[in-house]
N, C-alpha and C positions, 0 to 999 in steps of 0.2 A: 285517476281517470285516464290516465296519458299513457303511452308506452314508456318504456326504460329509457330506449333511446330517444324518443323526442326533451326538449329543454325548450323552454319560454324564454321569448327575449321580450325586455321590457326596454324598450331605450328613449320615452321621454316621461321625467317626472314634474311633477307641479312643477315647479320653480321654472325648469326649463319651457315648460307651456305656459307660464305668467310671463316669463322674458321675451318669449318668440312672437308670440300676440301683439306683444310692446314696440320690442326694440330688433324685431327682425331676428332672435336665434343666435347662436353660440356665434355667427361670424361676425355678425353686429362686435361681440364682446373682443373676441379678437381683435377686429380692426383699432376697437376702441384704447384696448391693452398697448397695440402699436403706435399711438399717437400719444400715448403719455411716456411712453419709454423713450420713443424720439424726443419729446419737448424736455422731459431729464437731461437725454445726452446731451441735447442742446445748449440748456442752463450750466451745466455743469463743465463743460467743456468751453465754454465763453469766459466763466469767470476764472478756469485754470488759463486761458490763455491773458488774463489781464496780469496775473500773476508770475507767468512763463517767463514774460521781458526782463522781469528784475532777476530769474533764476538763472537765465543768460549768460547776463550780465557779470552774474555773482559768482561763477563757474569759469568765465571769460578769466577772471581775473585769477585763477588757480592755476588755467592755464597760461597766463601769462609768466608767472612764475616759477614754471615747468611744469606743474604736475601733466603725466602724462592722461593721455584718453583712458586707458584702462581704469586707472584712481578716481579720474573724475567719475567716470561710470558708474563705479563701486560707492563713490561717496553719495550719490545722488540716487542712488538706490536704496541705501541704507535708509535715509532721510525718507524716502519716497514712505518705505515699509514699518517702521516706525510708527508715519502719522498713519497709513491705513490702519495699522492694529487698535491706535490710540482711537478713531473716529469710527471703526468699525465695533470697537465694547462698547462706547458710550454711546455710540446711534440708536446699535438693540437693545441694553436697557434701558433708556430714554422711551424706544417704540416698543419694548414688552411691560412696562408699568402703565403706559397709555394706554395701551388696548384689553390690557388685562385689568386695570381698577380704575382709569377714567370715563375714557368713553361707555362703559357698561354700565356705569353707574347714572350717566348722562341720560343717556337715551334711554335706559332703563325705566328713569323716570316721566321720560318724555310718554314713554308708550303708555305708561300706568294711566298720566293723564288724560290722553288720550284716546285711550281703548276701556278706558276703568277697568285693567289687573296688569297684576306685573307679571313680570318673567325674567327667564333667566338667558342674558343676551352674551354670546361669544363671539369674539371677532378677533379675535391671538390667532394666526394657522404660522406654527414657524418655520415653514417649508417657502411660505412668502418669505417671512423673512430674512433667512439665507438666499433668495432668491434677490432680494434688493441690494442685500451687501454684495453679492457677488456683482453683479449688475455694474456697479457705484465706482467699486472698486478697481473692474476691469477698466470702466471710462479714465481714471485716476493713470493705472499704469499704462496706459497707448499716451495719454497725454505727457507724461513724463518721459517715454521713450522718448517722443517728439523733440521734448527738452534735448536729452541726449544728443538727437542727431543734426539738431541746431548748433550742439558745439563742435563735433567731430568736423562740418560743414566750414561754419565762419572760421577765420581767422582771429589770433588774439586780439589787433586792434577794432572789426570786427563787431565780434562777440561783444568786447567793453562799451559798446554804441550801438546795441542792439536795443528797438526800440517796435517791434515787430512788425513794420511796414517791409518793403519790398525794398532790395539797394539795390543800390547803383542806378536808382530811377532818375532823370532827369528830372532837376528843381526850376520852373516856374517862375521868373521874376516877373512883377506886373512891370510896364512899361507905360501904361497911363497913368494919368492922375487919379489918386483914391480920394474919393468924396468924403466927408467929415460923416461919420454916424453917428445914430443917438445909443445911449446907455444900452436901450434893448435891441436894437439895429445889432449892436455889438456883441449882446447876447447868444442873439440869432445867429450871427458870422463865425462867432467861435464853433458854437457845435454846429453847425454847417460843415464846416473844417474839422471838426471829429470825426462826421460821418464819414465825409469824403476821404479822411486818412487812413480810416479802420473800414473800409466796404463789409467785406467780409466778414468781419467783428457783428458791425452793423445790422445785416441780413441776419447771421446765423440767431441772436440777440431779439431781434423783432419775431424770428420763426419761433423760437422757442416760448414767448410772451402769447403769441398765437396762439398755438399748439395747449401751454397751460389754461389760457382762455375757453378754449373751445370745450378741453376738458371737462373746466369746471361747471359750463353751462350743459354739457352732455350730462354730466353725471345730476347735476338738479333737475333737469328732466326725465332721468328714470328715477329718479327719489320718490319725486312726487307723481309718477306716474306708476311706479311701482307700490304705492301705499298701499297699506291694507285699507285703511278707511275708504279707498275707491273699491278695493273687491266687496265690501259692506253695502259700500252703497249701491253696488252692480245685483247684489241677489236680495229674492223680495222680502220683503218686512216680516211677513208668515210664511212657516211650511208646514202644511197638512197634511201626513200619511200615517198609515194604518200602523198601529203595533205590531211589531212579533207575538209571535204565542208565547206563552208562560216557557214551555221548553224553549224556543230558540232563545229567549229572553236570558233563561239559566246561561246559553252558552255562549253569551254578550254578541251574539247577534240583534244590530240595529241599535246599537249605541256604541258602535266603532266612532260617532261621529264626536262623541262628547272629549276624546285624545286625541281630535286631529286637529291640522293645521286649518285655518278657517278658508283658504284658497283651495282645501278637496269636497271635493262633491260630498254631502252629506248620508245621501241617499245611497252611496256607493258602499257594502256590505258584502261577509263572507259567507250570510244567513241562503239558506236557500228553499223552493216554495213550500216542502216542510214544513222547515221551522217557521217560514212564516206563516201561514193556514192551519196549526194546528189542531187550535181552539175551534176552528172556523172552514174547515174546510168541505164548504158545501155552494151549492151554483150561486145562490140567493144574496150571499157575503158581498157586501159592497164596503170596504177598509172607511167610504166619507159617505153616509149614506143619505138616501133624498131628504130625510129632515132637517138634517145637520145644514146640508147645503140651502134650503129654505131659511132655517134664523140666520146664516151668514151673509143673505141677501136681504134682509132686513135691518144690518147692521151700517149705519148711516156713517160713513166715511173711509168705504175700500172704492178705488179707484179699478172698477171691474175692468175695465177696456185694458189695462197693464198689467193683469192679473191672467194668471194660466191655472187652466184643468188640464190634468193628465187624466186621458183616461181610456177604458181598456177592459181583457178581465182575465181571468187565471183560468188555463185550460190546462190536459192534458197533450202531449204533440205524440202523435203518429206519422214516422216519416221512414221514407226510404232508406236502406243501409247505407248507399253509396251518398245520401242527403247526409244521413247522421257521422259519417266516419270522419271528416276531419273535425269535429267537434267532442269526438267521445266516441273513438276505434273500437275501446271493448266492452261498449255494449251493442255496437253494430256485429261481434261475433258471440253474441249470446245466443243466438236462435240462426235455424237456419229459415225461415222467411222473409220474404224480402219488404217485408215492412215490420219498422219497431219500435214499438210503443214504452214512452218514458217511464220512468219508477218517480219524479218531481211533478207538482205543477209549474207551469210554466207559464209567464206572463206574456200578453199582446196588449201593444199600446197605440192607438189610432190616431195617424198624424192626419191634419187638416192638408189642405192644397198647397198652402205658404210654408208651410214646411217640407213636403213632398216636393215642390219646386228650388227651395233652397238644395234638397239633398241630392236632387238633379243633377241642378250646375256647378255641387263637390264632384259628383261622379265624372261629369265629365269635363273638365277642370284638372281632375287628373287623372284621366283616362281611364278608369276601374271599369273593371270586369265586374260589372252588376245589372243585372236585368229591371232598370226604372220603370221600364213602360209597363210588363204585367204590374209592378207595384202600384203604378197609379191608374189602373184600367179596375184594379180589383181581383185580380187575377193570381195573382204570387204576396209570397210575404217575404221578408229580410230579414235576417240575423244579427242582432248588433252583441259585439261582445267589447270588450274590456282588457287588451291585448293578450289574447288568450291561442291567436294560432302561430308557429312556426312557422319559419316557411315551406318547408316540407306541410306542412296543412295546409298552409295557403294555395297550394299549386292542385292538393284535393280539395278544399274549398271551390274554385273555379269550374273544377268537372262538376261540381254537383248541382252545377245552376240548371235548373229548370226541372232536377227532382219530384216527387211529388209527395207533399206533406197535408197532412188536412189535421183537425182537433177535436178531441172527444171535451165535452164539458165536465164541471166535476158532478156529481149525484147533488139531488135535491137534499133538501135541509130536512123533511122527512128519513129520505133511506139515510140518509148519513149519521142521523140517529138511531134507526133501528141496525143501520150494519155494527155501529159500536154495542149497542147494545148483544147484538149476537155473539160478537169478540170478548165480548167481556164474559158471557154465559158460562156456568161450570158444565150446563147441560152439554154434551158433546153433539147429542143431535141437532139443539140450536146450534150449534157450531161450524155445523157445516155449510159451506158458502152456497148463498143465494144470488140468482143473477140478478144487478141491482140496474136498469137500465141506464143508461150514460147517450146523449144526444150529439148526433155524429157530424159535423161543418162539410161542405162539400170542400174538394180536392184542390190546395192550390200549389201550384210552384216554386219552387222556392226560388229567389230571385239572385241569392249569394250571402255570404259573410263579410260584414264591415265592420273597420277597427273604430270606434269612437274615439278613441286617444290619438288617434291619426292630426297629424297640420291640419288646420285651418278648419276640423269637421266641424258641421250647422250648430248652431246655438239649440239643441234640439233637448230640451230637459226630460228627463226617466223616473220611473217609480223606485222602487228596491230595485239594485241590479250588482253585478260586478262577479256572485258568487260560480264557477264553475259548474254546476252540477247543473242548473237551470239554465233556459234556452232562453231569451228575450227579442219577442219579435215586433217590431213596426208592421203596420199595416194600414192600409188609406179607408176612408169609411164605406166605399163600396165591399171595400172586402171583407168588411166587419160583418155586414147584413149577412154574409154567408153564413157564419157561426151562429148558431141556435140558441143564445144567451144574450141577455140582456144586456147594457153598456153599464158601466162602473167608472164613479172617479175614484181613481188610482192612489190621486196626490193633489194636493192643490195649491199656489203661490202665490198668495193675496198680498197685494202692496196698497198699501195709504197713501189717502189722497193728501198730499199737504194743507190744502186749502180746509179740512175738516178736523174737528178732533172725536176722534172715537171714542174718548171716554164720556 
């Protein structure tokens, strides 16, 4: 459909638009990454320093004896590199037997029960995991330099009365009389006197407690906000839409949904108005038609006020070249006239006021170049796609606002009978094309191209959409009444009432 040179950029997937909804987007994650890696260094650097004083000590005493700086150095490296090796195998298989046959097998179950089916859950990536030894390890060797330059520094007597506080500090004697305490009084007084001896022990000891804290309530808040059981419970009890035709059905259009993730849009499809309309492509085809919707308002326990119709109907689009070119270039140089008429149907779906108003204040919220006011005058229609332009199109997308597009409807359910009927004839004189009339929309605008997959776009649900070849446009109900066809529900998302049972 594209040039050679253009390429699709796609750059946000579910997961990323499940998180960003949630937890504010990749810098959220980052920030979050930076505050457990500091509460690590923290812990882990507090307990080498409880450790450091007797390493001092122990080293003090080598050099007491002569060993020079250099041996010490050497000896307390060896030592150093040793335990990394040792704590560095037994960490990763420790944490590659965990996440490779515990935890999978945990949660595994968990989700069975809770989702009733299982799957198949991985959480091993060992590019982390070289990333935490490395991590661990480096805290390990700056702290042992430390060690190092704590001997080079003190003296041998010293070093042998190293006890990590600050020397040569002036010592304190009380000069009043000390009161009698009680057992816990003296409790108190003692670590009172740890605090005050280790400040900085102290502080760094309480940040890092913090730090893992805050962690561990950050991460149960995107657990359980993150659930699937909430994206469950967020879309409605029933979805109503039309089949594909037998052919697009062949070409597993319209049961993409049945391999996906339950957090993608169901309705989102490679099928296009084709394969969908095959069996049925005539003006009259309504995919939920007025009976259907009559016994489903008979049916005592949908909660219709939280329930949506989608609805709409399949036209042909006739638009402008300079309309259609960042959408599909090489059919804008099929013909030289300056209007061109689609080889798909294409859908129009009729947004109410509260949606038209939601989609407003996205636009201008983030300042897009999109023409609202013909949209909600009635006037213009809108393009929604499925990040399907470049930017190199998007910069043609913007020249072509105010275009002029209008729609042919498709033939009545008569000629669309008798045209197959002719196509099918061996007679070649039936064969030859009759003009089948097709009922013409007055002229509208076109208002722009908008990415649906964009931050923060309205909660604005779609029929079939997503496939390239097809155009899918919004339009307000004023601008419906211009089109010479009847309304159609599209799709429909019936939720139950709790308070009833429907069976």
């Amino acid at each position: 459909m594209k040039s050679a040179e253009q390429k699709i950029y796609v750059s946000d997937t579910a997961q990323y638009t499940a998180v960003s909804k949630f937890a504010g987007g990749y810098e959220m994650v980052i920030l979050g990454t930076i505050g457990i890696l500091c509460g690590i260094y923290f812990l882990v650097r507090n307990v080498l320093w409880i450790s450091m004083s007797e390493d001092v000590q122990n080293l003090g005493l080598l050099h007491t004896i002569g060993a020079t700086e250099r041996q010490i150095t050497k000896i307390y490296r060896k030592q150093m590199r040793l335990l990394m090796l040792k704590g560095s195998a037994l960490g990763s298989l420790i944490s590659a037997l965990a996440l490779i046959l515990l935890i999978p097998k945990i949660l595994g179950f968990h989700f069975y029960q809770e989702m009733g089916g299982n799957t198949i859950l991985s959480f091993f990536r060992p590019w982390i995991l070289l990333i935490s030894v490395l991590f661990v390890n480096g805290i390990l060797w700056i702290a042992s330099e430390g060690v190092i330059r704590k001997i080079t520094t003190l003296s041998c007597v010293e070093s042998a009365t190293y006890d990590g506080n600050k020397l040569n500090r002036k010592i304190k004697h009380p000069v009043e009389m000390v009161l009698k305490r009680s057992e816990i009084g003296e409790m108190f007084y003692i670590a009172w006197g740890n605090i005050t001896r280790h400040k900085a022990r102290f502080i760094i000891t309480s940040l890092s407690i913090f730090l893992g804290v805050l962690s561990f309530i950050l991460m149960n808040v995107l657990t359980n906000g993150c659930d699937y059981k909430l994206l469950l419970e967020k879309r409605p009890d029933f979805l109503l839409a039309g089949e594909f035709s037998k052919f697009g059905k062949s070409q597993g259009c319209g049961e993409e949904y049945k391999t996906r993730e339950i957090d993608v849009d169901p309705l989102l499809t490679q099928g296009d108005g084709v394969e969908l309309l095959y069996d049925n492509d005539y003006d009259e085809f309504s995919p939920i038609s007025q009976e259907l919707e009559k016994k489903l308002h008979k049916i005592d326990g949908i909660d219709w006020e939280n329930s949506n119709l989608i609805e709409g109907a399949y036209v042909t689009t006739v638009m402008s070249k300079k309309g259609i070119r960042p959408y599909d270039e090489g059919l804008s140089d099929l013909t030289n006239d300056n209007m061109v008429e689609g080889f798909s149907w294409d859908t129009v779906q009729i947004l109410n006021d509260n949606q038209i108003l939601s989609l407003k204040k996205y636009v201008q919220d983030n300042q897009l170049n999109i023409d609202v006011k013909s949209l909600e005058e009635g006037n213009g229609v809108l393009v929604i796609h499925d990040h399907m332009l470049t930017p190199e199109q998007q910069k043609l997308a913007d020249e072509a606002i105010g275009e002029p597009v209008y729609f042919k409807t498709l033939l009545s359910r008569e000629d669309a009978i008798l045209r197959k009927e002719q196509s099918n004839s061996e007679n070649k004189e039936k064969q030859q094309e009759e003009e089948f009339p097709q009922k013409e929309s007055e002229t509208f605008t076109l208002c722009g191209y908008l990415d649906r997959q964009s931050d923060n776009f309205p909660e604005i649900h779609q029929s079939w959409h997503g496939r390239e070849g097809s155009i899918y446009y919004f339009i307000s109900e004023k601008g419906f009444q211009k089109i010479p066809t009847e309304k159609k529900i599209l799709a429909m998302e019936l939720t139950a009432d709790p308070e009833k049972n429907l069976m």
